[in-house]
C-alpha atoms as a printed R data frame, in Angstrom:
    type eleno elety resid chain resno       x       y        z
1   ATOM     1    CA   UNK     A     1  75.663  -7.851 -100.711
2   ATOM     2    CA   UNK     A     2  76.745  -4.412 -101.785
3   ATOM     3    CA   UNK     A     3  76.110  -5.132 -105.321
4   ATOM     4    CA   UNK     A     4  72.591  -6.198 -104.806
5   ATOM     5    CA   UNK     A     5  71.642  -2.915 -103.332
6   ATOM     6    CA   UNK     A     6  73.405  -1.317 -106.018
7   ATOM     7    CA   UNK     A     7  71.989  -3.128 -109.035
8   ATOM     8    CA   UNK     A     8  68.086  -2.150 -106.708
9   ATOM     9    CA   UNK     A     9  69.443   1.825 -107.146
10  ATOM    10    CA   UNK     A    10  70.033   1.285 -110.663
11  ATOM    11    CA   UNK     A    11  66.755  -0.196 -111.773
12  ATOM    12    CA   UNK     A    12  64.666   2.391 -109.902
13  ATOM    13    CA   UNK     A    13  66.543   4.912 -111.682
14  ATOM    14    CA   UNK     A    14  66.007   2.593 -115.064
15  ATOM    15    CA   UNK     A    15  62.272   2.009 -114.005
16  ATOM    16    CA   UNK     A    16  61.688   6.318 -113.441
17  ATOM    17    CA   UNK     A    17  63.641   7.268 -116.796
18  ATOM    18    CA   UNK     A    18  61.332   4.427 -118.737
19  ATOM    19    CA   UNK     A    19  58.101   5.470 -117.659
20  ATOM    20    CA   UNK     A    20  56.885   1.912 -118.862
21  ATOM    21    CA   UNK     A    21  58.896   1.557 -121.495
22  ATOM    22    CA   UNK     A    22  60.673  -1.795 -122.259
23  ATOM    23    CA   UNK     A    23  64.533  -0.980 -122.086
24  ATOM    24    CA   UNK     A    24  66.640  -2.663 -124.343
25  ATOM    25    CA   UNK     A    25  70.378  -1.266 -123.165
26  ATOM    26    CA   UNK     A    26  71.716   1.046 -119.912
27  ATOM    27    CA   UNK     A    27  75.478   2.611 -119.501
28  ATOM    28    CA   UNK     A    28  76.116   3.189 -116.039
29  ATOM    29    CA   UNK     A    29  79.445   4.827 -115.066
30  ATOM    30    CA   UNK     A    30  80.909   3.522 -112.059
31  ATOM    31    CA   UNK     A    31  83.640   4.209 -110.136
32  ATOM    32    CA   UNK     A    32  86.445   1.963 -109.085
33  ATOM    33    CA   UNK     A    33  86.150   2.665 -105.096
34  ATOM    34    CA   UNK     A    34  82.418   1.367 -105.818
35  ATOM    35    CA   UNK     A    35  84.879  -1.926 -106.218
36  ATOM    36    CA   UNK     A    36  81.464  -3.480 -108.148
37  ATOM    37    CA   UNK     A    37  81.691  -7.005 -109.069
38  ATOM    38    CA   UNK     A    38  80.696  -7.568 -112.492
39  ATOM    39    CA   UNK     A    39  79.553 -11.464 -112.475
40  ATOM    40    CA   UNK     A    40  77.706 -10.413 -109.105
41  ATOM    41    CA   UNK     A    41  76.400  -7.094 -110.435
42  ATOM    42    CA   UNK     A    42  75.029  -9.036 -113.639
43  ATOM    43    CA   UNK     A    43  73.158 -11.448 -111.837
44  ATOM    44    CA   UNK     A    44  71.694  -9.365 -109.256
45  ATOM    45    CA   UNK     A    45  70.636  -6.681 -112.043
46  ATOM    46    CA   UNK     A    46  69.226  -9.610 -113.595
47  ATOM    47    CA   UNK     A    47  66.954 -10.969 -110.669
48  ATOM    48    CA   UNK     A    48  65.763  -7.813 -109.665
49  ATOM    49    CA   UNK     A    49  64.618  -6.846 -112.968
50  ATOM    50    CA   UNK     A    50  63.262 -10.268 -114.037
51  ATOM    51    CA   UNK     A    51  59.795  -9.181 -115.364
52  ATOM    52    CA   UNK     A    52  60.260  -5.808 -115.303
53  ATOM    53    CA   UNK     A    53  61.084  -2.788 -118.177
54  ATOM    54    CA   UNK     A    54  64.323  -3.866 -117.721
55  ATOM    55    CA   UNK     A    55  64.041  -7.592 -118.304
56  ATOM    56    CA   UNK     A    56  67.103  -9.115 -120.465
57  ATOM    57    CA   UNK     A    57  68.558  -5.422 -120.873
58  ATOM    58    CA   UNK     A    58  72.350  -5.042 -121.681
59  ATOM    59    CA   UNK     A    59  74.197  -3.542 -119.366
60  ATOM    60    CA   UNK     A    60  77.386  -1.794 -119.802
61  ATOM    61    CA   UNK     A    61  79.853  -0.501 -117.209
62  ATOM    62    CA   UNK     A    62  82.434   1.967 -117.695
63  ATOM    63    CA   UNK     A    63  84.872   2.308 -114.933
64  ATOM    64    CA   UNK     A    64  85.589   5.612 -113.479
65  ATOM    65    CA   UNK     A    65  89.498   5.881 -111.941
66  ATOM    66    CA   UNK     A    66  89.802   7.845 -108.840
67  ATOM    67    CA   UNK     A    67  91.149  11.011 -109.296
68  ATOM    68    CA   UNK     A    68  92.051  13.134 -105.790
69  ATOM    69    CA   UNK     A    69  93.355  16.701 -105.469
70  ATOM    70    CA   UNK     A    70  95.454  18.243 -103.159
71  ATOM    71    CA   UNK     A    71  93.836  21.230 -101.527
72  ATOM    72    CA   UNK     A    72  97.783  22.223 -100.969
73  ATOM    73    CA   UNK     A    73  99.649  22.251 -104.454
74  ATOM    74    CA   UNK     A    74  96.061  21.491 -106.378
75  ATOM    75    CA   UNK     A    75  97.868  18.573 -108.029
76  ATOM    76    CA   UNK     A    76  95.180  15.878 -109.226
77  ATOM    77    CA   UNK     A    77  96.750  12.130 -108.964
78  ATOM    78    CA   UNK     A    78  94.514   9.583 -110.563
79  ATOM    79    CA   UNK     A    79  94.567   6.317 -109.571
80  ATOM    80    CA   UNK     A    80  93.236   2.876 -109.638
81  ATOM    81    CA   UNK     A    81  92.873   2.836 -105.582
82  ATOM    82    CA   UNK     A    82  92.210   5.479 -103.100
83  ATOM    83    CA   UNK     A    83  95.279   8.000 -102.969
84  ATOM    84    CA   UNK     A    84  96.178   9.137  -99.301
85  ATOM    85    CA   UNK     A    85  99.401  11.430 -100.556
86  ATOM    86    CA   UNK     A    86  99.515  14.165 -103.002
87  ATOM    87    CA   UNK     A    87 101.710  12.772 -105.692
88  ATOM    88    CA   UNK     A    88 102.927  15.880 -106.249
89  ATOM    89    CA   UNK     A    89 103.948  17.735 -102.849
90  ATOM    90    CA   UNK     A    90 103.139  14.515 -100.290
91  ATOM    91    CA   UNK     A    91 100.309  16.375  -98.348
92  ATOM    92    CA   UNK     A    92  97.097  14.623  -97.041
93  ATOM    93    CA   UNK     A    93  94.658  17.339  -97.296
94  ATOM    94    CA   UNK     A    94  92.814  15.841 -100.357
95  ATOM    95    CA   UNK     A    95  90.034  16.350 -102.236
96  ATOM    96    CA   UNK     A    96  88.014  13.238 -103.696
97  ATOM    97    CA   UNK     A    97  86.950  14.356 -107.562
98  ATOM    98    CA   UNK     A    98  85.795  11.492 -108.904
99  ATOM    99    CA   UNK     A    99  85.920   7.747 -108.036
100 ATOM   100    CA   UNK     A   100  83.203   7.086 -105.965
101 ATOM   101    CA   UNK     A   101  81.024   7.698 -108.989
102 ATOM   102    CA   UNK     A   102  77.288   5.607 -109.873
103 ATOM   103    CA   UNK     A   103  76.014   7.479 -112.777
104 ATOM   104    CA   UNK     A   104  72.968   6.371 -114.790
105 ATOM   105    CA   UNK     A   105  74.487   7.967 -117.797
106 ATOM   106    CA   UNK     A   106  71.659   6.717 -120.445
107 ATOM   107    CA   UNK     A   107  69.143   4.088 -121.079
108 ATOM   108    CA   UNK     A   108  67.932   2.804 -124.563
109 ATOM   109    CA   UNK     A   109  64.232   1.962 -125.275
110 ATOM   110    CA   UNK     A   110  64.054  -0.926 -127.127
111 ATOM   111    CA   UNK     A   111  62.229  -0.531 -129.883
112 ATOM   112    CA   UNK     A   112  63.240   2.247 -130.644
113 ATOM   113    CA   UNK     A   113  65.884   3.131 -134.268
114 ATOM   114    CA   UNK     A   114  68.997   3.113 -133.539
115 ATOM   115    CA   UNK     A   115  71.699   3.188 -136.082
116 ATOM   116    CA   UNK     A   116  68.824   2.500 -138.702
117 ATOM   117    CA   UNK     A   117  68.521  -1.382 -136.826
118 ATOM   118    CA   UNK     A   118  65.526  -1.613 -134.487
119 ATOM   119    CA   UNK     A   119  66.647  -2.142 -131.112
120 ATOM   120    CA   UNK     A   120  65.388  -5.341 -128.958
């Protein structure tokens, strides 16, 4: 399943930012042609990282839109889908700016203060 392989990609980013570290929290931008399944992600992230720095971390998911432009009229159309037409001018010579996004934006260690609470 495409989210297994996904939630593998994330944790050996997780493990290589770590260094060891238990990890209490990750924010991953993703983007909405990535067309992740949460309740799949989740439980994949969670087998693969069973006993691992990233054991029982929260993770939260912020979708990305997809946002094209035309190389024609340089009109960006944003959408929740892929966009095969300008929006503006009609044209099919597009450029893909974001949407196909898997970011490993930032990790927390627990442990670690945070917000003067210590993170777990």
């Amino acid at each position: 399943m495409h989210e297994f392989g996904v939630a593998a990609s994330v944790l050996e980013a997780v493990e290589a930012r770590a260094a060891g570290r238990p990890v209490a929290a990750l924010r991953l931008h993703v983007g909405a042609l990535q067309r992740l399944d949460r309740d799949v992600f989740d439980q994949a992230f969670a087998l693969v990282g069973e006993g691992g720095v990233a054991d029982g971390a929260h993770v939260e998911v912020v979708e990305v839109a997809v946002e094209v432009r035309c190389r024609g009229c340089g009109h960006p159309t944003v959408a929740d889908e892929l966009v095969t037409a300008c929006g503006s001018c009609g044209a099919h010579d597009l450029e893909l700016v974001h949407g196909d996004d898997l970011v490993l934006e930032s990790i927390t260690i627990a442990g670690r203060v945070a917000g003067g609470q210590e993170v777990r």
